[in-house]
VEXDREN-2710 file (C-alpha; in Angstrom, 1 decimal):
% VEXDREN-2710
k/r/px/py/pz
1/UNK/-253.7/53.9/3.6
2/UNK/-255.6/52.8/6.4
3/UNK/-254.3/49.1/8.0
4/UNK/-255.7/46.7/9.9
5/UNK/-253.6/43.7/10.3
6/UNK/-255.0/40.5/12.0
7/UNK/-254.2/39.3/15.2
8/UNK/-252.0/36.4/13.0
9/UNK/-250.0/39.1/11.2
10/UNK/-249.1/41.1/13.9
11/UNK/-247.1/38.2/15.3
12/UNK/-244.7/38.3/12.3
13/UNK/-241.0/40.0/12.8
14/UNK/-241.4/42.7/10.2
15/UNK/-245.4/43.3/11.1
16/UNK/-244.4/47.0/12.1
17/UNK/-242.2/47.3/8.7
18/UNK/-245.5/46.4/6.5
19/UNK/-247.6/48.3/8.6
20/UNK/-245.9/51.3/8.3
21/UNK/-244.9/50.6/4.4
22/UNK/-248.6/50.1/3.9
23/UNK/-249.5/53.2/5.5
24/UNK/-246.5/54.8/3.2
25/UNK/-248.8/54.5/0.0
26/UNK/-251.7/57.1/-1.0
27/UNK/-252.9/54.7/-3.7
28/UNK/-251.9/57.3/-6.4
29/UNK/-251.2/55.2/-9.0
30/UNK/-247.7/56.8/-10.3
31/UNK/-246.4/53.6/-10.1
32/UNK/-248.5/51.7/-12.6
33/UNK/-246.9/53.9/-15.2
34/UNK/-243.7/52.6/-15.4
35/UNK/-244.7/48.7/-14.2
36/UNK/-243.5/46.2/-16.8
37/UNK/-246.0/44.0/-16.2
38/UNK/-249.0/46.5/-15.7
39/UNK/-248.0/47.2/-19.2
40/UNK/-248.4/44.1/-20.6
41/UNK/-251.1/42.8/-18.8
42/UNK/-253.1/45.6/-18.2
43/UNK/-254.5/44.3/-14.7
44/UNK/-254.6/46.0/-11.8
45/UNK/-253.6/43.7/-9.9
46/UNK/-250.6/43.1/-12.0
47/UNK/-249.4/46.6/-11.0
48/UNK/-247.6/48.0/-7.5
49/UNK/-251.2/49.2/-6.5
50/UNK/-252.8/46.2/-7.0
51/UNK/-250.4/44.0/-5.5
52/UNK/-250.1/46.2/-2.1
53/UNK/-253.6/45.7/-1.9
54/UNK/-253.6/42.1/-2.3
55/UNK/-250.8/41.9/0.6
56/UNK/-252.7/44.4/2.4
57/UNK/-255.6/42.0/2.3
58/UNK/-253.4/38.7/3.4
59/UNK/-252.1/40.5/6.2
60/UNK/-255.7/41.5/7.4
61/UNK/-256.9/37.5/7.4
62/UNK/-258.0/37.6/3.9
63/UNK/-258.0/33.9/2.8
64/UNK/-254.9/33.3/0.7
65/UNK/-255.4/32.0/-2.7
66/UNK/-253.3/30.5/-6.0
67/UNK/-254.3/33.5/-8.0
68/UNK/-253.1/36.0/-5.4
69/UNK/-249.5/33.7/-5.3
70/UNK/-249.7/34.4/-9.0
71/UNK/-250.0/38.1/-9.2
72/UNK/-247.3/38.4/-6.7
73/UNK/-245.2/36.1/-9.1
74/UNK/-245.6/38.0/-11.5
75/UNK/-244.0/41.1/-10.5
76/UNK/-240.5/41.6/-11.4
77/UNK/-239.0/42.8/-8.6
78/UNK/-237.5/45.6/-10.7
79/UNK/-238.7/48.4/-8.5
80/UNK/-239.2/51.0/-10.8
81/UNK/-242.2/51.3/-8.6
82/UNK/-240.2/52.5/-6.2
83/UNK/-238.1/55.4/-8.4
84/UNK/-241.8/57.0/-9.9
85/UNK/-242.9/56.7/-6.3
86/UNK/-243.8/60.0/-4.7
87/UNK/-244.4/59.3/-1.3
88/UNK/-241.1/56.7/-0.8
89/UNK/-243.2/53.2/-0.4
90/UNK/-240.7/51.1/0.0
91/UNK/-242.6/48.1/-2.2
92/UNK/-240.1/45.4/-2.1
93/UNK/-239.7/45.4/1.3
94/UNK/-243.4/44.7/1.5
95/UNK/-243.1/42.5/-1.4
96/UNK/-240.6/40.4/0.4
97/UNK/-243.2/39.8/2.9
98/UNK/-246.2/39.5/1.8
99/UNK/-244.9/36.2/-0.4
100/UNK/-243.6/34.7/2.4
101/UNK/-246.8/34.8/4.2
102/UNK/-248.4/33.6/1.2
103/UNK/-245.6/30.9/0.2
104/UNK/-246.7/29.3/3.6
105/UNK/-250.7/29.3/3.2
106/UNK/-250.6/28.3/-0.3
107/UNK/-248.9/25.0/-1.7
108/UNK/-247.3/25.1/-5.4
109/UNK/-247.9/22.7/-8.1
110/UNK/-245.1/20.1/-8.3
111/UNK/-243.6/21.1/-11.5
112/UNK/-243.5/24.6/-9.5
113/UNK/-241.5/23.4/-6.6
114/UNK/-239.1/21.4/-8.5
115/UNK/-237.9/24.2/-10.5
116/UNK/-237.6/26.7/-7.9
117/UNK/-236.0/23.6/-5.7
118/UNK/-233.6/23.1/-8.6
119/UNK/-233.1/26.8/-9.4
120/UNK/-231.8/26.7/-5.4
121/UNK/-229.9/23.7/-5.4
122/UNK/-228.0/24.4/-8.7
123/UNK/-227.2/28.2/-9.6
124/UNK/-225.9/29.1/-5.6
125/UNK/-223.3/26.4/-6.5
126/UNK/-220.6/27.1/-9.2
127/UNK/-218.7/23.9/-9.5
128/UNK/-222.1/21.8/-9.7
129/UNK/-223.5/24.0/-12.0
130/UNK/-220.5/24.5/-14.0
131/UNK/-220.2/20.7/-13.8
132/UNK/-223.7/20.6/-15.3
133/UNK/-223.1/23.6/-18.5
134/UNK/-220.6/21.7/-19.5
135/UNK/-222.9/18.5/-19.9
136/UNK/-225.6/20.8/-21.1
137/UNK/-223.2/22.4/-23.8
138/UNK/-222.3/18.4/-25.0
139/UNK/-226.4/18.1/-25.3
140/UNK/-226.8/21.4/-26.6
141/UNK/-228.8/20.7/-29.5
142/UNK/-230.9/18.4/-28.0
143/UNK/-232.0/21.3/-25.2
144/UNK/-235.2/23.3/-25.7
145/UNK/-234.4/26.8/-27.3
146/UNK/-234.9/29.2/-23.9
147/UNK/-232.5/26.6/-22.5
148/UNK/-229.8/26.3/-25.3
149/UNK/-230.1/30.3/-25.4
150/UNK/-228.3/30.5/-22.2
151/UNK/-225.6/28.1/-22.5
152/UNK/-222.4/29.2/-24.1
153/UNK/-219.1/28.5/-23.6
154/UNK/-217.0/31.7/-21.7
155/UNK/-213.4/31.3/-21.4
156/UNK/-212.4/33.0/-18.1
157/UNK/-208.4/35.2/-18.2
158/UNK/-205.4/35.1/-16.5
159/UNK/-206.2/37.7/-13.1
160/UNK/-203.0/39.5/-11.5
161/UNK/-201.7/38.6/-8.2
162/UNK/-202.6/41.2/-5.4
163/UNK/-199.6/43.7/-5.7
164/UNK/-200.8/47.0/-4.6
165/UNK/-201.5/48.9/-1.1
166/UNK/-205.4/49.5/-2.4
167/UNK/-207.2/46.5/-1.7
168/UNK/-210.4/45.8/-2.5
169/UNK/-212.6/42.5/-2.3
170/UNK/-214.9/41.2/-5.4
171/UNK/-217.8/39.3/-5.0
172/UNK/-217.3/36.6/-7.3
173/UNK/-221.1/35.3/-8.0
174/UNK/-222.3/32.0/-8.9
175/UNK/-224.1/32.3/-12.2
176/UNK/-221.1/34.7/-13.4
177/UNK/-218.3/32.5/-11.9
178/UNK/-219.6/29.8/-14.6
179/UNK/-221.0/31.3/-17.6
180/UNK/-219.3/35.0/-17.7
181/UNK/-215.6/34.2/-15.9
182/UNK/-214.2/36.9/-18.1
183/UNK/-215.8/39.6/-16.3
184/UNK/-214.6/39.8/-13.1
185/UNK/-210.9/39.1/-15.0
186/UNK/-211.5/42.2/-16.6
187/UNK/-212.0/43.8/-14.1
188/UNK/-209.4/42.6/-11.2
189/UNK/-207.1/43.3/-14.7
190/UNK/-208.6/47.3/-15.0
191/UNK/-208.3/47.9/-11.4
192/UNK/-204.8/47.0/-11.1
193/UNK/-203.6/48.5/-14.0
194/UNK/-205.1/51.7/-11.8
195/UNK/-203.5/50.6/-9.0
196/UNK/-206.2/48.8/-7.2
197/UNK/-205.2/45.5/-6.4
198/UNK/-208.5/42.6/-5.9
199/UNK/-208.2/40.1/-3.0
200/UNK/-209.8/36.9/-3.7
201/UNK/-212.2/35.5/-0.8
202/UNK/-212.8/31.9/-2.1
203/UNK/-214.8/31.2/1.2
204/UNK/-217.5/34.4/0.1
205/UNK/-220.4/32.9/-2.0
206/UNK/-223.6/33.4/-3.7
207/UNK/-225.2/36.8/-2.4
208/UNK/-227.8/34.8/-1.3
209/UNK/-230.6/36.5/-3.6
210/UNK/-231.1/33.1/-5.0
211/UNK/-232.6/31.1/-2.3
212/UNK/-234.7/34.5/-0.7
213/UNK/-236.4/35.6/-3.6
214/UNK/-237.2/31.7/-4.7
215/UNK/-239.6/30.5/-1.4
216/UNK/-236.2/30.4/1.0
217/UNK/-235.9/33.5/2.5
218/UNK/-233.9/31.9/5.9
219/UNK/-231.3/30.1/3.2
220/UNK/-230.7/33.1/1.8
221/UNK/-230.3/35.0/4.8
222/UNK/-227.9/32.4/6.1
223/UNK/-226.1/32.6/2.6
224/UNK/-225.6/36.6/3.9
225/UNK/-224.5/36.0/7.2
226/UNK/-221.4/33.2/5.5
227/UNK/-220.3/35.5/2.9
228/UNK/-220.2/38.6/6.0
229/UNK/-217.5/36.3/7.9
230/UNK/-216.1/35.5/5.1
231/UNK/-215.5/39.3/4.1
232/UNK/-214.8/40.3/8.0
233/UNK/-211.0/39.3/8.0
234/UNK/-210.0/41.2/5.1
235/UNK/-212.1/44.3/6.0
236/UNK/-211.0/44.6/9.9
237/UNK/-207.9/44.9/7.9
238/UNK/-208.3/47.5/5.7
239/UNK/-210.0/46.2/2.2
240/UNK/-211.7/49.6/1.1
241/UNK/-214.7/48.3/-0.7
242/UNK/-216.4/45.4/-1.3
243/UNK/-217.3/45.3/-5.4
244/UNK/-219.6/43.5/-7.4
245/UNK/-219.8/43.6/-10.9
246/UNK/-223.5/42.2/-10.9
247/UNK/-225.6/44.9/-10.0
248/UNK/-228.3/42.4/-9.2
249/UNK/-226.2/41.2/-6.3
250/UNK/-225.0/44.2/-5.4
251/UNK/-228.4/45.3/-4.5
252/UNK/-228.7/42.2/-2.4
253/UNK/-226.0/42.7/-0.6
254/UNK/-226.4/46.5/-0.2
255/UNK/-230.1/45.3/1.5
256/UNK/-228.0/43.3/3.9
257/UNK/-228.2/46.1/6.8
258/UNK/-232.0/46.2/6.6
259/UNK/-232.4/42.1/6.5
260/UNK/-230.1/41.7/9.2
261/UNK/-231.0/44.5/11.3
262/UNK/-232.6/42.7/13.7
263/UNK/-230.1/39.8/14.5
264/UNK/-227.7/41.2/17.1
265/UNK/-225.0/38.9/16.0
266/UNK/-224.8/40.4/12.6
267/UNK/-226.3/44.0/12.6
268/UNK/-223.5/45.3/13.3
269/UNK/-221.6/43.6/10.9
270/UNK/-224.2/44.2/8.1
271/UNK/-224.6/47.7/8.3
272/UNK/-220.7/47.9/7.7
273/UNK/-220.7/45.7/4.7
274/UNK/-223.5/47.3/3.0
275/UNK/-221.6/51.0/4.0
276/UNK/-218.8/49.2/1.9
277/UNK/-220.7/47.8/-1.1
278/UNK/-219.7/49.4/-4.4
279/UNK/-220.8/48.8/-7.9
280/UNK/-217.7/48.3/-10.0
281/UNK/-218.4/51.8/-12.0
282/UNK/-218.7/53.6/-8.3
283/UNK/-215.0/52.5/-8.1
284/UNK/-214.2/53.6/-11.0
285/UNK/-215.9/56.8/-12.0
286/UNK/-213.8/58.0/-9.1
287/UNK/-210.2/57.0/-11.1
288/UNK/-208.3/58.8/-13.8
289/UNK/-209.4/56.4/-16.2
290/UNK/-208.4/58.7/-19.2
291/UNK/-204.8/57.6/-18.4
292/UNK/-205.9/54.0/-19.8
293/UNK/-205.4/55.1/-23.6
294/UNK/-208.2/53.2/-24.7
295/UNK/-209.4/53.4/-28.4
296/UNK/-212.7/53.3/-28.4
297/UNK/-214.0/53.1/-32.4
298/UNK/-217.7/50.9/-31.1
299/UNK/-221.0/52.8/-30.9
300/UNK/-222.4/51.0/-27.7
301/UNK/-226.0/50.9/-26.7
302/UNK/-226.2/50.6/-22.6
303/UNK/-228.6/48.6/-21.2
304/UNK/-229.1/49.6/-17.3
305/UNK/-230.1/47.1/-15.6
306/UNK/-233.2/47.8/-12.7
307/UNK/-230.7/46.5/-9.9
308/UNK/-228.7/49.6/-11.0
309/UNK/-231.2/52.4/-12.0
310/UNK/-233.7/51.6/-9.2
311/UNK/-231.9/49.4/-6.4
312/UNK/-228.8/51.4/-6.4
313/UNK/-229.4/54.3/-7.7
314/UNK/-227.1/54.2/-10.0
315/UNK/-229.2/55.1/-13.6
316/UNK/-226.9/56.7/-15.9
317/UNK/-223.2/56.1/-14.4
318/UNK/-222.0/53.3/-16.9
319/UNK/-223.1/56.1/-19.5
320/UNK/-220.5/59.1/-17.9
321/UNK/-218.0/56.4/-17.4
322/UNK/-218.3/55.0/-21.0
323/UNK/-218.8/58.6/-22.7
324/UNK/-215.2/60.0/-20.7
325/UNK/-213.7/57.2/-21.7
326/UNK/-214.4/58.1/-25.6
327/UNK/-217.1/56.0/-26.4
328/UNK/-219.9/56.7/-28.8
329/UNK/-223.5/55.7/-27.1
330/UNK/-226.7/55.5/-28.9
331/UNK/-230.3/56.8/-27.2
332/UNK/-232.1/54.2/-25.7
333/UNK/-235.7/55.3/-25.6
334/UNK/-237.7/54.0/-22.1
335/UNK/-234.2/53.2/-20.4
336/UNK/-236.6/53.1/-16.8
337/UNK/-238.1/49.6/-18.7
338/UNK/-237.2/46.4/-17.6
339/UNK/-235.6/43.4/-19.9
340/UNK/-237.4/40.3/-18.4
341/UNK/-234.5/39.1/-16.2
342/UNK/-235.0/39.8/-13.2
343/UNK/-232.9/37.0/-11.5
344/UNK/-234.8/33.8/-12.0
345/UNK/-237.5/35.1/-13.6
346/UNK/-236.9/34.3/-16.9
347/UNK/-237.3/30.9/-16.0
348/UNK/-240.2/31.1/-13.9
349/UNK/-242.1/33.1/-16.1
350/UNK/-240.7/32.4/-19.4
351/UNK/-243.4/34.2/-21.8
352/UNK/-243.9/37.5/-20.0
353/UNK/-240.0/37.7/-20.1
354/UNK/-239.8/37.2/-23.4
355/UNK/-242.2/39.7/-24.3
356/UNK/-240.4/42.3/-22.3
357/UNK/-236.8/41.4/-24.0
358/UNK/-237.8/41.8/-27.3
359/UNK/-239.6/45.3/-26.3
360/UNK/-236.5/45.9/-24.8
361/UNK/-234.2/44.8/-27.3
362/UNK/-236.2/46.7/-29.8
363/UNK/-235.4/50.1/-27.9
364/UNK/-231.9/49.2/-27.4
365/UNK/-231.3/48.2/-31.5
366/UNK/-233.1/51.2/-32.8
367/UNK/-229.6/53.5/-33.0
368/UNK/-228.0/50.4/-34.6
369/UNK/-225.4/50.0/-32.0
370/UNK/-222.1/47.6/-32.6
371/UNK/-222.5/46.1/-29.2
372/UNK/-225.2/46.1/-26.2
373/UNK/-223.3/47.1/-22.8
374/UNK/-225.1/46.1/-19.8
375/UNK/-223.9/46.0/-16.1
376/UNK/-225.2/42.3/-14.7
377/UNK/-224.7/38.8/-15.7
378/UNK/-228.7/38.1/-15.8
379/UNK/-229.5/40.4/-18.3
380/UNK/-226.9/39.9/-20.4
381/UNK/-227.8/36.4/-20.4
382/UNK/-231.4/37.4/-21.3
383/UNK/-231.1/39.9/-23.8
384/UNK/-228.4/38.1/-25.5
385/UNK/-229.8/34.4/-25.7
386/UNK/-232.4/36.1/-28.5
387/UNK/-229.1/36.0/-30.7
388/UNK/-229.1/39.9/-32.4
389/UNK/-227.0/42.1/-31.1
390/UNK/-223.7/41.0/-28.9
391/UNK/-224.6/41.5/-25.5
392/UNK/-221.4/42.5/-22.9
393/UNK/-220.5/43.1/-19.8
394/UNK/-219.0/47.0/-20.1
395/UNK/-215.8/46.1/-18.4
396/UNK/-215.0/43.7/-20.9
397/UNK/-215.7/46.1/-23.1
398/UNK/-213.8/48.8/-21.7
399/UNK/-210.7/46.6/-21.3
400/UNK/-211.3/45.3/-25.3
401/UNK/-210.3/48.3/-26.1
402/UNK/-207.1/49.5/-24.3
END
């Protein structure tokens, strides 16, 4: 694709990054085939193709309006774009910037900028936000239903003390922290009944996905660079991985090399954090966890998230990991689909994510599985708040059943 950026846009840090990501794409059109929201909507510019072209414009001095904000909003950042993509267009990347330089040439309605303010100054911070579900669970059923459908009560579990010569460090979320505590005490339990002992880092925080795919991409960049000294203790002295057990953060933080590439007090530093960024099930695919004994009776339908399949790669390894552990699994036809998560964006853009979570559930129920296993906190939020099928994290799962 042929660019010419304006004299404006070649004065942005990553101008060379879109350039050359725009010159990436042959306008094919592969990737409207698997876009959730090209699906639904059947707009072009509501696709990958569309959109690059819409960014393409902006950064050629196109005038920037609300409707062009819109179709960027719209896209759920799911990059399956990106997996059907033959020639490697690296579309969030270009996604990334292409809203910031609209963000800043086209002002949101107020009700628009309060909840994205909100979303920022609440979810990044567990003990306010927890301090608010618990009000919201007293109010409960006063709350409006795509509220209500996310609150529930989670009682966290007991974790063991750090015992082993395997360390690791866990990435304890925000969103998780408060609504799902139970998963990463499944987890720290699992790994040291394998001999893998977790180190809590209370000073690490949110990923910082948050604040930069919400209008505040500095805040979340700053949000990295805290949670990188947080970790650089621990790892200069020896802590083998860092696990999440969110995928959609640990696609953030795997992306922290490339975001940080550019600041020469932190590139460094970045690159080796994302080199040590695991998924929970890379860790453990790689254990003998036959030697658990667990007695798996459930037939589980596996939800993967797109932070997993398409950010990291990772499309079918919950699925190995559950099937050697004994578990039956049901087919889930168009897997590569999207639930309407994405983050924030079932709040942002309520109706289009419903619509794609009842497609979704729909796929997931038709082998009428016991339970729905999925691999991050926001989609089990999501798919579970329509109230059918119980909707779990797999680890908690897994350990359910030793």
């Amino acid at each position: 694709m042929q660019t010419h950026l304006s004299d404006a846009a070649r004065q942005l840090p990553r101008a060379e990054e879109a350039e050359r990501i725009l010159r990436a794409c042959v306008h094919c059109g592969f990737c409207t085939a698997t876009c959730p929201t090209y699906q639904l909507l059947g707009d072009e510019l509501d696709g990958p193709r569309g959109r690059i072209y819409l960014i393409k414009q902006v950064l050629e001095g196109a005038t920037v309006t609300a409707s062009s904000q819109g179709h960027l909003d719209r896209c759920l950042s799911c990059r399956s774009c990106e997996t059907t993509c033959p020639s490697g267009v690296e579309y969030h990347h270009l996604l990334d910037i292409g809203r910031a330089v609209v963000d800043q040439q086209v002002a949101r309605p107020l009700a628009q900028r309060l909840l994205r303010h909100g979303l920022r100054a609440v979810l990044p911070r567990p003990a306010l936000f927890k301090a608010l579900v618990r009000g919201g669970l007293t109010l409960r059923p006063l709350l409006p239903g795509s509220l209500k459908a996310k609150l529930a009560a989670s009682a966290g579990g007991q974790r063991p003390a750090p015992r082993h010569p395997r360390r690791i460090l866990l990435l304890e979320g925000c969103v998780q922290q408060v609504l799902a505590p139970n998963t990463n005490a499944a987890a720290s339990r699992l790994l040291d009944r394998l001999g893998i002992s977790v180190e809590p880092i209370a000073e690490a925080g949110c990923c910082g996905a948050v604040d930069y795919h919400l209008d505040a991409q500095a805040q979340g960049l700053a949000r990295a660079r805290r949670n990188i000294d947080a970790w650089w203790p621990a790892i200069e002295a020896g802590a083998e991985a860092i696990v999440q057990t969110a995928s959609g953060c640990g696609a953030f933080v795997r992306d922290y090399a490339h975001l940080l590439a550019h600041d020469p007090g932190y590139a460094a530093k970045a690159a080796r954090v994302s080199a040590l960024s695991r998924d929970l099930v890379q860790v453990l695919e790689a254990e003998p966890v036959e030697q658990l004994g667990l007695c798996a009776v459930q037939r589980l339908a596996v939800h993967c998230p797109c932070t997993l399949q398409h950010a990291l790669k990772l499309g079918g390894a919950v699925e190995r990991l559950l099937a050697r552990l004994g578990f039956h699994l049901t087919d889930v036809p168009d897997g590569h689909l999207c639930c309407g998560s994405a983050g924030t964006y079932s709040l942002t853009q309520p109706g289009l994510a419903r619509q794609l979570r009842d497609t979704r559930l729909a796929a997931l129920e038709s082998g009428s599985p016991d339970l729905i296993a999925t691999a991050n906190i926001g989609c089990q939020l999501h798919l579970g708040g329509a109230g059918r099928t119980p909707v779990r994290h797999w680890i908690e799962i897994v350990e359910a059943a030793l």
